[in-house]
N, C-alpha and C positions, 0 to 999 in steps of 0.2 A: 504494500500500500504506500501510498505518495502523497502528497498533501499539492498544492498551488496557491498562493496569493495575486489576484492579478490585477491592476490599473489600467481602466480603460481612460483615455485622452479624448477629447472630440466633442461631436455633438450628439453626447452618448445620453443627454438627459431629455425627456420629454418624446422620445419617437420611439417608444416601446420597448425600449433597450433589454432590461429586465424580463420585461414577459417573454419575449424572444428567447433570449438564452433559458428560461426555465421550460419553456416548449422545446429547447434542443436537449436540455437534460434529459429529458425523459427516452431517449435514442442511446443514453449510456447509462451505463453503471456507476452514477457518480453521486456522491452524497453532498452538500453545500450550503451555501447563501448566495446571492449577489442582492447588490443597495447601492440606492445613490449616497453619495458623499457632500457636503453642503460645499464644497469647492469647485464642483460641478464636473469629478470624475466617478465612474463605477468602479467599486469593488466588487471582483469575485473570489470566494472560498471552496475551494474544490479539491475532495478526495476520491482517491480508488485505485482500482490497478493502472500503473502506469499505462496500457495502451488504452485505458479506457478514456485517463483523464487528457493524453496526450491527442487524443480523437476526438473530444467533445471540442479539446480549446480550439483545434486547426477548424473542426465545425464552426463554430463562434465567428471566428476569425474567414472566412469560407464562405460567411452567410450573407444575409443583403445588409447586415449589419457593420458589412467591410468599409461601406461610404461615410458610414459614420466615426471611423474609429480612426486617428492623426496619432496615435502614441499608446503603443503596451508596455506596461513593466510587470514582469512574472518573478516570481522567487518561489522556494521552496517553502512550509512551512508544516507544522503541526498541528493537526487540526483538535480540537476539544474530542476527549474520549466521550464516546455513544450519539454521533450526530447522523441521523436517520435522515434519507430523502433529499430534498433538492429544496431551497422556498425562497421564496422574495422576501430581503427585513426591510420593514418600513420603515 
């Protein structure tokens, strides 16, 4: 298992950003969050097995969401033990 923390850049707030990627989670095996940020970038938290979570990001990245997005920063991370599912935090 793997964890990701990722930074989206752009005009990633108000054009369904979120609902988008949690409609693409649902095509892998990842368990998560994504939220907007009051600085007006998305985080997303994302675990699972590496090809699963490596497959949803290049989805994400892939998707008609690619117009919107001018800068990724990813890193590794640790995710909180027992995080079930995929969900939008408001």
């Amino acid at each position: 298992m793997i964890a990701r923390q990722v930074f989206y850049e752009g005009r990633v707030q108000g054009v369904g950003f979120r609902f988008t990627v949690k409609q693409i989670a649902r095509g892998f095996e990842v368990v998560g969050w994504v939220r907007n940020l009051m600085d007006g970038r998305v985080e997303l938290q994302c675990g699972g097995e590496r090809e699963e979570v490596d497959a949803f990001l290049t989805e994400i990245a892939e998707s008609e969401l690619k117009g919107h997005i001018k800068h990724v920063a990813a890193a590794p991370i640790d995710l909180p033990p027992g995080v079930k599912g995929f969900e939008i935090l408001r």
